[in-house]
MILUM-453455 format. One record per residue (C-alpha): residue number from 0; residue in three letters; x, y, z. Coordinates in steps of 0.2 Angstrom, whole numbers, padded with zeros to 4 digits, always signed. Example, Ala and Ser with C-alpha at 12.3 -4.5 7.8 and 13.67 -1.06 7.14 Angstrom:
REM MILUM-453455
i 0&aa Ala&c1 +0062&c2 -0022&c3 +0039 $
i 1&aa Ser&c1 +0068&c2 -0005&c3 +0036 $
REM end
This chain:
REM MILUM-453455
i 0&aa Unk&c1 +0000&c2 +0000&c3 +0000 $
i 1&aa Unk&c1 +0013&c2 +0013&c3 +0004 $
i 2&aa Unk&c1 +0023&c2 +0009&c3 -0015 $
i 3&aa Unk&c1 +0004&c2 +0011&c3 -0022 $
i 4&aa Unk&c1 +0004&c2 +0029&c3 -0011 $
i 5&aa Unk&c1 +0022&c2 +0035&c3 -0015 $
i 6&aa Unk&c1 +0019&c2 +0033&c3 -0034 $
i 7&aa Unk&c1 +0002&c2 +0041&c3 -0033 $
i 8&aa Unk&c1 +0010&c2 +0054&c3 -0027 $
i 9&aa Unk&c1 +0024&c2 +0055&c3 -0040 $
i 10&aa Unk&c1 +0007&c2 +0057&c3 -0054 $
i 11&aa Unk&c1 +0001&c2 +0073&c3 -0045 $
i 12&aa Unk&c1 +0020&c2 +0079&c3 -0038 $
i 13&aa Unk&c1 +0025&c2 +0075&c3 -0057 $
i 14&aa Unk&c1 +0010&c2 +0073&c3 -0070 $
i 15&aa Unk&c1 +0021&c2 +0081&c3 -0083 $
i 16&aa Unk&c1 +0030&c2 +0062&c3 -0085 $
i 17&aa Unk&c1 +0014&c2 +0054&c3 -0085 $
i 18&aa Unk&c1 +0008&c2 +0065&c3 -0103 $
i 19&aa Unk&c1 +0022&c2 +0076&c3 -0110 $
i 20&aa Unk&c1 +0028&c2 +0069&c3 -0127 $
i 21&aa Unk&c1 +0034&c2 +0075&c3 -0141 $
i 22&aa Unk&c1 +0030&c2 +0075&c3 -0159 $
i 23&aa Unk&c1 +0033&c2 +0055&c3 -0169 $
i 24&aa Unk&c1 +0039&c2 +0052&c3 -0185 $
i 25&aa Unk&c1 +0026&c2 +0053&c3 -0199 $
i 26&aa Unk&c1 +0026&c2 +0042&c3 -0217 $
i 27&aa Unk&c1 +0020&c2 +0045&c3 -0233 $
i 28&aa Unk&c1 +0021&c2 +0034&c3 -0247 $
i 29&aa Unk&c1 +0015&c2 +0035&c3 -0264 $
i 30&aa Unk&c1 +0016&c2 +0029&c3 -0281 $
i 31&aa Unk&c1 +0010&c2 +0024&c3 -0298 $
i 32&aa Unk&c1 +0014&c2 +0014&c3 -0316 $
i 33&aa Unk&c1 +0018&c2 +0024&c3 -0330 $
i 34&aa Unk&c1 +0015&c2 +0017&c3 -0349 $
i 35&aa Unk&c1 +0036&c2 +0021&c3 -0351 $
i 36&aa Unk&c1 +0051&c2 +0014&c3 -0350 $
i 37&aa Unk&c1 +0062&c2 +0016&c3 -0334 $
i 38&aa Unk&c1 +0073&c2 +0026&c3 -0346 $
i 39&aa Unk&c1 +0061&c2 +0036&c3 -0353 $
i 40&aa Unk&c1 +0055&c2 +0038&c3 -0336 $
i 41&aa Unk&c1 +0070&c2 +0042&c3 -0327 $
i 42&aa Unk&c1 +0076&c2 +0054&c3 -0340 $
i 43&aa Unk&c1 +0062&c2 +0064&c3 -0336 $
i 44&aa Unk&c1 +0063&c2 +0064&c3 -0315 $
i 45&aa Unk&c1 +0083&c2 +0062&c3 -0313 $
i 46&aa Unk&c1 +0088&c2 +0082&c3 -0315 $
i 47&aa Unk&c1 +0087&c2 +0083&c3 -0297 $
i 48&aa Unk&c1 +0085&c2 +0101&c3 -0296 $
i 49&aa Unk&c1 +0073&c2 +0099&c3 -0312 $
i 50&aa Unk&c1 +0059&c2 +0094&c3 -0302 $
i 51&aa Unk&c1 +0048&c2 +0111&c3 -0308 $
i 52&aa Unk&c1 +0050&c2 +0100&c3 -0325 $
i 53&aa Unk&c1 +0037&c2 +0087&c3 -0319 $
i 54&aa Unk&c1 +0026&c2 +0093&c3 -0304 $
i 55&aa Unk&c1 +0014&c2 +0104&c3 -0305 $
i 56&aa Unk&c1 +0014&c2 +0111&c3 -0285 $
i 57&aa Unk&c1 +0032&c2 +0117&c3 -0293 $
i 58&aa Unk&c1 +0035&c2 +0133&c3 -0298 $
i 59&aa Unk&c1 +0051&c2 +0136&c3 -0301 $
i 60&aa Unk&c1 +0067&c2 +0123&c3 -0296 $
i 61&aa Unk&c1 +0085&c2 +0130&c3 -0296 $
i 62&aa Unk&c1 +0105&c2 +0121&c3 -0291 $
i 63&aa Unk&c1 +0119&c2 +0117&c3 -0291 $
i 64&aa Unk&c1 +0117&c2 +0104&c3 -0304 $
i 65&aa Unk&c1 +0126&c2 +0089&c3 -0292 $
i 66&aa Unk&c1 +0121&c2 +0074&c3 -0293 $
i 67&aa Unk&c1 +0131&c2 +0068&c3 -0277 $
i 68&aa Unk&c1 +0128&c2 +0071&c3 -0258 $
i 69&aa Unk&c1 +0127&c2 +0087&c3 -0255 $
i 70&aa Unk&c1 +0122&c2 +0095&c3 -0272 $
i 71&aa Unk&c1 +0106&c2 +0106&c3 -0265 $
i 72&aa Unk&c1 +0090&c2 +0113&c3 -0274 $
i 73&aa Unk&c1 +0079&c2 +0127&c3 -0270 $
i 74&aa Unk&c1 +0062&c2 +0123&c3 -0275 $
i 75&aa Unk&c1 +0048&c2 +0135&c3 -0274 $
i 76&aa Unk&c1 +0032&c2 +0131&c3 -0272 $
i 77&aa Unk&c1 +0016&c2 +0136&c3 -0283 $
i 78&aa Unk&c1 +0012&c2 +0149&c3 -0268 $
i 79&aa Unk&c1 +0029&c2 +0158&c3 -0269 $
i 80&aa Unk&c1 +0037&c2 +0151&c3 -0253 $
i 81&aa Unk&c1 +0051&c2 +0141&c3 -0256 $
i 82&aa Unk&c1 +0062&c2 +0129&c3 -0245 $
i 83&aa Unk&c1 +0078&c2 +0120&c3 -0248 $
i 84&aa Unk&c1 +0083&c2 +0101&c3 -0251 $
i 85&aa Unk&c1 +0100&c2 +0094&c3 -0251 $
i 86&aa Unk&c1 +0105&c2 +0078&c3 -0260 $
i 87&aa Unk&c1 +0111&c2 +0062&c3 -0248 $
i 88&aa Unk&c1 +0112&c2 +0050&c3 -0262 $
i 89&aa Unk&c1 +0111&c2 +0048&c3 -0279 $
i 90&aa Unk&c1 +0113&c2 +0032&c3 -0290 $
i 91&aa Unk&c1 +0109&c2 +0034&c3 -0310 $
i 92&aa Unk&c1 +0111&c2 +0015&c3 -0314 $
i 93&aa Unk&c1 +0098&c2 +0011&c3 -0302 $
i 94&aa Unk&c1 +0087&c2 +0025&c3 -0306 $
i 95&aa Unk&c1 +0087&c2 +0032&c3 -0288 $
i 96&aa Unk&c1 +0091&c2 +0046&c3 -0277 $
i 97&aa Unk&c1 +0085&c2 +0052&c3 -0260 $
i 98&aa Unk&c1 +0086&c2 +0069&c3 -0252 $
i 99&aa Unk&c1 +0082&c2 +0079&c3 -0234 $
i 100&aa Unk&c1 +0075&c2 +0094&c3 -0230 $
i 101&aa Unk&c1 +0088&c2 +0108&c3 -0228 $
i 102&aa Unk&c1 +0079&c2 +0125&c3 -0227 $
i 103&aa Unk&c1 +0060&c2 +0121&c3 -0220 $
i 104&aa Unk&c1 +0046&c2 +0133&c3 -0222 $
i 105&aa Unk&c1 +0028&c2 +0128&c3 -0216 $
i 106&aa Unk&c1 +0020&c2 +0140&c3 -0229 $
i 107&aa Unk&c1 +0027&c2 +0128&c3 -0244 $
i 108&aa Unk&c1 +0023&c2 +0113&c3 -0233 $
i 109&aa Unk&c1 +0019&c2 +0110&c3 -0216 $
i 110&aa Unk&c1 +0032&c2 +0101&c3 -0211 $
i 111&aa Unk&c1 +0048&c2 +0105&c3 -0199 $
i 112&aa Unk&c1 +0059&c2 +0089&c3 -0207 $
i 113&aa Unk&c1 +0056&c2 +0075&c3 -0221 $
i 114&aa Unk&c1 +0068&c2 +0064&c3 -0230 $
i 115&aa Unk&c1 +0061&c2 +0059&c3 -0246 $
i 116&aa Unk&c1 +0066&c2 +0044&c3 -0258 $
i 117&aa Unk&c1 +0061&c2 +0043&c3 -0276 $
i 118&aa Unk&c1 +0065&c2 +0025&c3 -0284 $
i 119&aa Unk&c1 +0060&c2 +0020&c3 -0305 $
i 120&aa Unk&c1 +0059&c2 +0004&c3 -0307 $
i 121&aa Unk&c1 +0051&c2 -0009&c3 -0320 $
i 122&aa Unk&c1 +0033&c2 -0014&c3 -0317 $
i 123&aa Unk&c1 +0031&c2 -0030&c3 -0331 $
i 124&aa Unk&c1 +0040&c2 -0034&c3 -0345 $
i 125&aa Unk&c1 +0030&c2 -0024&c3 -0356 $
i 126&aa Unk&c1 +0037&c2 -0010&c3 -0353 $
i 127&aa Unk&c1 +0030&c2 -0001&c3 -0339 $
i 128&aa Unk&c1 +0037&c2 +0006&c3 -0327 $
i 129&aa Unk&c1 +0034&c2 +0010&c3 -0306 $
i 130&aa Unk&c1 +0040&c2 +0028&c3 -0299 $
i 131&aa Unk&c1 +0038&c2 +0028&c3 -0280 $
i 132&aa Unk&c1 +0039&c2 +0042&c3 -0266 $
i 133&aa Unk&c1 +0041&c2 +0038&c3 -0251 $
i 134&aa Unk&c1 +0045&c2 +0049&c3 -0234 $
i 135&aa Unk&c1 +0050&c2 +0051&c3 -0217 $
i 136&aa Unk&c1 +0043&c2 +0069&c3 -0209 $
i 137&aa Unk&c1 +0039&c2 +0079&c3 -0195 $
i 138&aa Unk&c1 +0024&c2 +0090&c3 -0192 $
i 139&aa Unk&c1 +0028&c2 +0108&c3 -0196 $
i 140&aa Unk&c1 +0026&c2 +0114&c3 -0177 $
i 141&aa Unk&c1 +0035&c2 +0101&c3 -0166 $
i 142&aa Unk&c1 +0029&c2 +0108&c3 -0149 $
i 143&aa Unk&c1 +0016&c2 +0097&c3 -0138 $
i 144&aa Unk&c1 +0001&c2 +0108&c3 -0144 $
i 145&aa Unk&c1 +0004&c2 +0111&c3 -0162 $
i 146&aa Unk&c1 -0010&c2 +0123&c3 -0174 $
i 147&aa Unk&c1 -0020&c2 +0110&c3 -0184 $
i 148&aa Unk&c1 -0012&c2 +0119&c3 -0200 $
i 149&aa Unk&c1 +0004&c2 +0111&c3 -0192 $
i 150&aa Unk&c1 -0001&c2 +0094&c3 -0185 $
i 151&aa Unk&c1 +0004&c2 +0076&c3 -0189 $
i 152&aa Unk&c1 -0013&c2 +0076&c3 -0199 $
i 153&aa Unk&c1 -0008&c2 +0093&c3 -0208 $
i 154&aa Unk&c1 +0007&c2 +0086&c3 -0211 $
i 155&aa Unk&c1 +0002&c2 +0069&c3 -0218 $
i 156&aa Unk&c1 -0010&c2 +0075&c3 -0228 $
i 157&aa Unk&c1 +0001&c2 +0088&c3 -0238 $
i 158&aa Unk&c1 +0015&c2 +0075&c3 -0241 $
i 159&aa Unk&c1 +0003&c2 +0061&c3 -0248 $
i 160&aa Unk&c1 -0007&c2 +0078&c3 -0261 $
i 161&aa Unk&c1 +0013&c2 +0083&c3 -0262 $
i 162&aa Unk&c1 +0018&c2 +0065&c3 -0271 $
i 163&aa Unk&c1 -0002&c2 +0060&c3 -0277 $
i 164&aa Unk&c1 +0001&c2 +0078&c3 -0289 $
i 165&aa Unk&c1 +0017&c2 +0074&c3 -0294 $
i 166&aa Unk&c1 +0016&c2 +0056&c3 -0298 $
i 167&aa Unk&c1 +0000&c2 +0060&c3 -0306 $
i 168&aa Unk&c1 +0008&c2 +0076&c3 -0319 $
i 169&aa Unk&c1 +0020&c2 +0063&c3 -0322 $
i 170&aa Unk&c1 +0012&c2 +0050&c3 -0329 $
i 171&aa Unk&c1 +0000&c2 +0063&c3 -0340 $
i 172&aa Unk&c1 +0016&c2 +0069&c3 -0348 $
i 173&aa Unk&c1 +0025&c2 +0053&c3 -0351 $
i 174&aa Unk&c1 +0008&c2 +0045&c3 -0356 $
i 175&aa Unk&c1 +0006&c2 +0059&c3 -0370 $
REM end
């Protein structure tokens, strides 16, 4: 009885333990089959700071033209506000590269962190090919009461439209 006291006790002395936490990691994952081969495909999405090629939430993309660790693109979103990316890897024979969020801003996505990966591969023999996106984030606000414009639920949601959109364009303009 007095352990069952003492740690009763230790909830109201310290109920901050009890519910203080801070924000997890969120995922997104996307992707879709395009009528194209991975050549014609990854011709089209390998340009790393090309991306305003292919997606339409993409305004304008500009770099450094590096196709290594640490080549970097700025990317600015359709509403003007733009955030930085920086290259981690990059592998041409395998039609792959993946990239980190190095400048955030909450008004291009609502986000504080991500780590994206974008893979081609071949879907059949036919032909086809699969692009995936997939992601690691943070919501945008990373405090224990974030605004519901910078939740997880925020943050998921414009991840998945972010990859849905461009994974979409993408396939409209290979599949011309």
């Amino acid at each position: 009885m007095k352990q069952l006291n003492i740690f009763l006790l230790g909830l109201l002395v310290f109920p901050f333990v009890a519910v203080a936490h801070g924000p997890t990691p969120q995922k997104a994952k996307e992707s879709v089959t395009i009528h194209a081969s991975v050549d014609k495909v990854w011709e089209m999405v390998k340009q790393f700071d090309g991306i305003a090629n292919w997606h339409p939430d993409v305004k304008n993309s500009t770099g450094d033209g590096k196709h290594e660790s640490g080549g970097a693109r700025t990317v600015t979103m359709q509403n003007g506000e733009a955030i930085v990316d920086e290259l981690d890897y990059y592998n041409d024979k395998e039609h792959e590269y993946s990239y980190r969020l190095k400048t955030e801003n909450v008004k291009a996505l609502p986000v504080s962190s991500y780590s994206v990966e974008l893979q081609v591969k071949p879907a059949t023999e036919s032909g086809e090919s699969v692009v995936m996106l997939k992601s690691r984030f943070y919501r945008g606000d990373t405090g224990n009461t974030p605004p519901d414009s910078l939740n997880d639920a925020a943050a998921v949601q414009a991840m998945n439209a972010y990859f849905k959109n461009g994974l979409n364009h993408l396939k409209q303009q290979l599949e011309k």
